[in-house]
N, C-alpha and C positions, 0 to 999 in steps of 0.2 A: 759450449756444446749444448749443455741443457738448458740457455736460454733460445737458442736458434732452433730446438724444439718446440720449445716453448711458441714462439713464433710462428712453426710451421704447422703445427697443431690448430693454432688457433684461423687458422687459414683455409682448411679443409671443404669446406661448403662451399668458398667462390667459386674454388674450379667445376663443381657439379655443374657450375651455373654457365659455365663460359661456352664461347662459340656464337657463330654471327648474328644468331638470330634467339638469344640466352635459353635454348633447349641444351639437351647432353646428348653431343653429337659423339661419333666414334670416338674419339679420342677419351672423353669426359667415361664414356662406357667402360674403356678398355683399362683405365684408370680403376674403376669401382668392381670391376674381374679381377684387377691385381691386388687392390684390398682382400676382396671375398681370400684369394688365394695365398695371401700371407697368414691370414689368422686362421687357416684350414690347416697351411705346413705347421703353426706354432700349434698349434689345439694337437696335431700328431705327432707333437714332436720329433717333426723333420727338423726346426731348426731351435735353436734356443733363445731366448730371449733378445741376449747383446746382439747375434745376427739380425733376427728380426727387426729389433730396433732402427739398427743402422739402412735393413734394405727399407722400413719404413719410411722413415728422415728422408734417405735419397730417389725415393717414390714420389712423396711431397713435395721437395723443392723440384721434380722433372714436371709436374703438374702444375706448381705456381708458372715455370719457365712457360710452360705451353700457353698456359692463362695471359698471359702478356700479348695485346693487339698485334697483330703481326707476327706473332711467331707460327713455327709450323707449329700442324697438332699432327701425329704420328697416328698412323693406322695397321703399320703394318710393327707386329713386336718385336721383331729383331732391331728396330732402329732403335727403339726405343729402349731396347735391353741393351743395345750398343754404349746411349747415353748413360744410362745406368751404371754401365762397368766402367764409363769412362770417371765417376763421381766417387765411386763405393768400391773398385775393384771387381773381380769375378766372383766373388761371395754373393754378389748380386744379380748373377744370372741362376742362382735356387731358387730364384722366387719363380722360375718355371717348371720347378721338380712337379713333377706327374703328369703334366700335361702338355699336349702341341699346340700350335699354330690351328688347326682345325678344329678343336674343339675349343680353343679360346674365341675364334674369329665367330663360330657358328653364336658360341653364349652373345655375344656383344651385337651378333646381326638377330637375335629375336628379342632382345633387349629393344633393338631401335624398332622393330617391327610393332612391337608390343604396344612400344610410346605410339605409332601410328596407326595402329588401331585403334586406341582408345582416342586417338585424336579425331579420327575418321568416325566415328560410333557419334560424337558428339556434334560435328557436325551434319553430318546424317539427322540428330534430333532437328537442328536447326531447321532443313527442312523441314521434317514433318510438322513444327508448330507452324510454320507457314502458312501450308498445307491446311492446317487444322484449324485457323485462324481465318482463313477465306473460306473453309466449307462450313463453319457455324454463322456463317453470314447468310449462308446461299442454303438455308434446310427447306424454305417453301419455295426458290428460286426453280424455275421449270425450265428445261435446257431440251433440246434435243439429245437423243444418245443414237447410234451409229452403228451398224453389224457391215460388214463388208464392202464400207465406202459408202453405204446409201441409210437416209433416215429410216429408224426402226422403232424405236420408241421413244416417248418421254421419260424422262426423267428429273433429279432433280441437281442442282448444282454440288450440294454438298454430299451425295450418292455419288456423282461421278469421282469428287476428290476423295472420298473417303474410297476408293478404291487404290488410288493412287498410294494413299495411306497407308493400306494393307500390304500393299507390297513393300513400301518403306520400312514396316514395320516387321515384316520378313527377313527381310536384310539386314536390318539391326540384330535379329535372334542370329542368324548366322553367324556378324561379328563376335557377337558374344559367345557362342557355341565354339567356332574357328579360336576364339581367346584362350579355351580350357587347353586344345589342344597345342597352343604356339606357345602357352607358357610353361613351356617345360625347359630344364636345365639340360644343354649336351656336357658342360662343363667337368673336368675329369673322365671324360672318354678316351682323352688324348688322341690318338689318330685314330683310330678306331677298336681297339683291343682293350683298352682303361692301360696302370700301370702296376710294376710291383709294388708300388707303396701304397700303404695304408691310409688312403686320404676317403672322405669321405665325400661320393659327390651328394648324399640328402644336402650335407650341412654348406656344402659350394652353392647349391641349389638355395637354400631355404636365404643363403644371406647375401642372394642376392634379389630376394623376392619372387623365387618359379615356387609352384607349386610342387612341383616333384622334379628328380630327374626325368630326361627320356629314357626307358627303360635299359633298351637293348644300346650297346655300343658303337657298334656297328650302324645303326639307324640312326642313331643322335647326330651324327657328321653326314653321311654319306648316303641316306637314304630320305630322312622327315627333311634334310637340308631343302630338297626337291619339291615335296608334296607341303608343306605348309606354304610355300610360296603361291604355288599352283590353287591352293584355297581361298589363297588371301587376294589375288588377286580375278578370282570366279568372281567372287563375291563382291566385289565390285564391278566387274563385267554387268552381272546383273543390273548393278543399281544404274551402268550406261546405258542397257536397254530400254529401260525402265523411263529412264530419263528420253529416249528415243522418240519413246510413243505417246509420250506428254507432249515433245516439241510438237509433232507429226499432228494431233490434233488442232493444236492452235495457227499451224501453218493454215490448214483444212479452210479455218474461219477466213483467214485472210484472201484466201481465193476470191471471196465473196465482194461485193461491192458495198454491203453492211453489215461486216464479222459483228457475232454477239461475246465473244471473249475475246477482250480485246488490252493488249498489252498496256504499259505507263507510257505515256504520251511522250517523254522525257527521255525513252529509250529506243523512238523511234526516229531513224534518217530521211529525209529528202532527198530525192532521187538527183544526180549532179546533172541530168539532159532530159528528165520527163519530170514536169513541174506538179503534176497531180498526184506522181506516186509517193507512196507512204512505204519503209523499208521495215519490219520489226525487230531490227537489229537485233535483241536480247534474244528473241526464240531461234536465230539461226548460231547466235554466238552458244548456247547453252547443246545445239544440235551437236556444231562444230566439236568440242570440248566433249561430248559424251562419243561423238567418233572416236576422238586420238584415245581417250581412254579402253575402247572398244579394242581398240588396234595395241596398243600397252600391253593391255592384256593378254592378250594372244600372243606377244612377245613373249612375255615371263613362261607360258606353254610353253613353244618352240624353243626356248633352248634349253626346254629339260627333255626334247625330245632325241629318243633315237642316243641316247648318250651312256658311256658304264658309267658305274659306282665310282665318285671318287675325284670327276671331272669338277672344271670350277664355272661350266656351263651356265649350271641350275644354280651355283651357291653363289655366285655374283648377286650383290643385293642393289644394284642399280637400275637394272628392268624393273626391280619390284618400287625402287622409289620413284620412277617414271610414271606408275600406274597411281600409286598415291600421291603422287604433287596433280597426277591432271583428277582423280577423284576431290583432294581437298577444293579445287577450282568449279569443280563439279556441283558441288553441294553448296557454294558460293552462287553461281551464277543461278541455278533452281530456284534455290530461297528468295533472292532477289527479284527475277519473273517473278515469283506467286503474290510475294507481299505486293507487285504492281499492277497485277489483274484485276480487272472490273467485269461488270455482265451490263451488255443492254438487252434488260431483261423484255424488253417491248422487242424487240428485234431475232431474240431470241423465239418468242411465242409466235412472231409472224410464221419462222421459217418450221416449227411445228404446224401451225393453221393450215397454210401453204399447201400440207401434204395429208397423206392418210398414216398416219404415226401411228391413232389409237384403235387402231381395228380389232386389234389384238382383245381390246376392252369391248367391243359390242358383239365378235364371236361368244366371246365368255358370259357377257348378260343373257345371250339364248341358253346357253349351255346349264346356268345356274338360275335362271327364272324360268324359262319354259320347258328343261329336260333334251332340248336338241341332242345328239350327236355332237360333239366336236368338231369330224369333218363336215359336216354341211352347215353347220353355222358358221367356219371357217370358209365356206364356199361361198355364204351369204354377202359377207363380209371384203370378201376377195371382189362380187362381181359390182359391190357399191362402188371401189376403189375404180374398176374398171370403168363404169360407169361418169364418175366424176374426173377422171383425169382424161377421158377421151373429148370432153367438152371444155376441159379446162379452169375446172369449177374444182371449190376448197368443200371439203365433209360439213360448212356450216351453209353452204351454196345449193345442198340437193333439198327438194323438198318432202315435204311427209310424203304426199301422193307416191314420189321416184321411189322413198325409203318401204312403201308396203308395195310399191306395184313388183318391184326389185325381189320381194320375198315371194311372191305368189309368183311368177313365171319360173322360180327354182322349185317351188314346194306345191302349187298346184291350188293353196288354202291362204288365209288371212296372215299377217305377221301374227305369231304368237304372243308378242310382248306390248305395250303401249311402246305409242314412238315418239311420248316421252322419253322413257327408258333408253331409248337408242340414241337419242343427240344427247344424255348427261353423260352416256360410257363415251362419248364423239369428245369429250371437256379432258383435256390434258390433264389438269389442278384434281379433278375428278376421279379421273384414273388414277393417278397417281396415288391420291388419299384413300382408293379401297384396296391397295396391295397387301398381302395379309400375310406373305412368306417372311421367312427368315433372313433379316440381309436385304431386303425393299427398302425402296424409294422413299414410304410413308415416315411421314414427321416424326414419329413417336420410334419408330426403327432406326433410323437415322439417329437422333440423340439418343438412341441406347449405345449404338456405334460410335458414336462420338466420344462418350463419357467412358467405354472403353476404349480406346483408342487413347484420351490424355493416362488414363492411368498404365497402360504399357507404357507410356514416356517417362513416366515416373518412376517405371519398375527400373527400366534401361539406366534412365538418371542416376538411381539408389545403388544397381551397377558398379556403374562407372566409376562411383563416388568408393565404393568399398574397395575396388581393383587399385583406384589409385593410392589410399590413402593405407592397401596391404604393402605396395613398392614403396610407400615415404616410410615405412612400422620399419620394414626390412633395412631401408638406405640407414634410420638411425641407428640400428644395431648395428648393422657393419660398418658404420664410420666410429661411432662409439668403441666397435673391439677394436679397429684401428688407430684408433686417437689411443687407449690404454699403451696399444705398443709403439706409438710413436711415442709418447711421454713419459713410456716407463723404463726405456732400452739405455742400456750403459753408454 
């Protein structure tokens, strides 16, 4: 007997390990609840040691059986407490004293949640270094930028992604915020009232790694069951929008007969009946994929909608794995588009030249050398555009004479400014290098953005790293007090 302990002891860690893809799926979870829950009745002496022992022993070898290729792994506890009495007797259905089905299934479904977030959180950085890695390329890179479908101003490449950035990095604070909240213990709720025994759910909680219980009884099963889902999967919603209006940009170029952002060569198709077309496969595949996750999501809402207390609508954790299998695919397929993006940055400047982009810049030269008005330097400014796009001519196309005669039939007097002045604020590169706000386009703004931006990745990383390695503190203490009572039991 006490060498077959001995054995089964020594064996403990592969099962954490097992399952098809060596994460700890339900089973391996439901497994690591029933530990927490045995050294919680011994610690209160609910049961005494020799019991203990034995429901230990016959916990272990149900765990090694499961570990075996092909065997089931049990998700729901009564089968599994079935095997159990079938090994040990009914002595070993106490290893369920104080608590149900509901507050067991809930602990073991934020447990798996838990591991998916932090899985998600790091894939999400994936992204961002991407991200962060094409815009420290692109900080004097001059792009067109876009207000309501039509060219609006310049800007600069790594200004547009480090927006893209901020929002990333938004979404990652939420993960981690959504974290404090999911990792809470329901564990000894039991169905929702707790029980008469003296069990402790801190010490359920602490050894299995939550930070606390959920407070109230009642809400740990039957109410947070609902609203942690519902957050966990907003919050990825988001990051499909997000991911939306990236695709929806780079479609934009492809319209064009010479896009300036333009996908990996490698991921684009030949049309099977028009031999000229080019397909961008990865920006409709990345489109595609932030849909279904858009629509995921909205699932995991809907069926906590319109529902009481209590239903297994909302605490089904399959919508929610739905929306995290197409977010991990998500942050896949992103990161890959960004590391394959190039600029033709000559093609890019054309389709600035092209237009009146920088007007915005030669209103403000009157405004801040000559004292103008606002509106009538934005009037000046407005009737050069008019002027040049009715003839079909670029801002570098009209001449001095057009540029002063153009001010004197608004103003009645000479241009106020040299017109020098006026074709350098016409320079995209120009414009863009005297922006002087907070969060501009300019070089020196840009790498202050930048250089925060990697250190939130760091902060997130430092994170991640401390969350995981509080659930490995915790997984060794609670395998440690159950290793003492698997090897100490008569």
């Amino acid at each position: 007997m006490q060498l077959r302990r001995m054995v089964l002891l020594a064996m403990i860690v592969p099962f954490q390990l097992a399952g098809a893809d060596d994460s700890c799926d339900f089973a391996c979870r439901l497994h690591q609840a029933n530990q927490a829950s045995l050294v919680e009745l011994l610690e209160a002496g609910l049961l005494d040691g020799g019991t203990a022992g034995r429901i230990a022993e016959t916990l272990q070898r149900v765990a090694l059986e499961q570990a075996t290729p092909g065997a089931p792994r049990w998700s729901n506890y009564l089968d599994l407490e079935r095997r159990l009495t079938e090994l040990a007797g009914p002595e070993a259905s106490r290893l369920h004293t104080g608590r149900s089905r509901q507050d067991l299934n809930e602990t073991i479904r934020r447990m798996l949640a838990r591991d998916q977030l932090l899985e998600l959180s790091e894939a999400l950085e994936g992204t961002r270094v991407a991200v962060l890695e094409l815009a420290e390329r692109g900080v004097e890179v001059v792009i067109p930028a876009y207000t309501h479908g039509v060219q609006a101003q310049p800007t600069t490449l790594a200004h547009y992604l480090l927006a893209f950035d901020a929002a990333l990095e938004r979404d990652a604070q939420r993960l981690r915020e959504a974290y404090a909240r999911l990792n809470l213990s329901p564990l000894g709720a039991a169905a929702l009232g707790t029980s008469g025994y003296p069990l402790s759910r801190e010490r359920l909680a602490e050894s299995l790694g939550f930070a606390a219980p959920v407070a109230n009884s009642f809400d740990a099963n039957l109410v947070a069951s609902m609203d942690y889902k519902v957050e966990f999967a907003s919050i990825l919603q988001a990051c499909a929008l997000q991911a939306g209006l990236f695709t929806q940009d780079l479609h934009a170029q492809y319209r064009h007969a010479r896009p300036w952002l333009l996908v990996d060569s490698a991921t684009i198709d030949i049309s099977s009946i028009m031999p000229q077309k080019r397909n961008p496969r990865s920006i409709d595949r990345l489109r595609s994929n932030a849909s279904r996750l858009l629509a995921a999501a909205q699932g995991v809402t809907l069926a906590a909608h319109n529902v009481n207390t209590g239903m297994n609508d909302y605490r089904d954790d399959e919508p929610l794995n739905a929306v995290v299998a197409e977010a991990v695919q998500l942050f896949k397929a992103w990161r890959q588009l960004v590391a394959g993006l190039g600029v033709d940055e000559a093609a890019a400047r054309e389709v600035i030249d092209a237009d009146f982009a920088t007007m915005t810049e030669v209103a403000d030269v009157l405004v801040r050398e000559a004292g103008l008005p606002f509106r009538e330097a934005h009037h000046y400014a407005s009737e050069l555009t008019d002027l040049g796009r009715a003839s079909s001519r670029a801002p570098a196309e009209l001449s001095d004479e057009e540029l002063e005669r153009t001010y004197r039939a608004l103003q009645g007097e000479s241009l106020p400014v040299p017109v020098a002045l006026i074709r350098r604020a016409m320079d995209p590169a120009g414009m863009i290098a005297g922006r002087r706000g907070l969060g501009g386009p300019q070089s020196a703004e840009v790498t202050r953005m930048l250089r925060l931006a990697r250190r939130s990745i760091e902060s997130e990383s430092a994170w991640r790293l401390a969350a995981r390695a509080s659930l490995a503190a915790a997984d060794a203490r609670r395998e440690a007090g159950f290793g003492r009572i698997l090897g100490g039991g008569d």
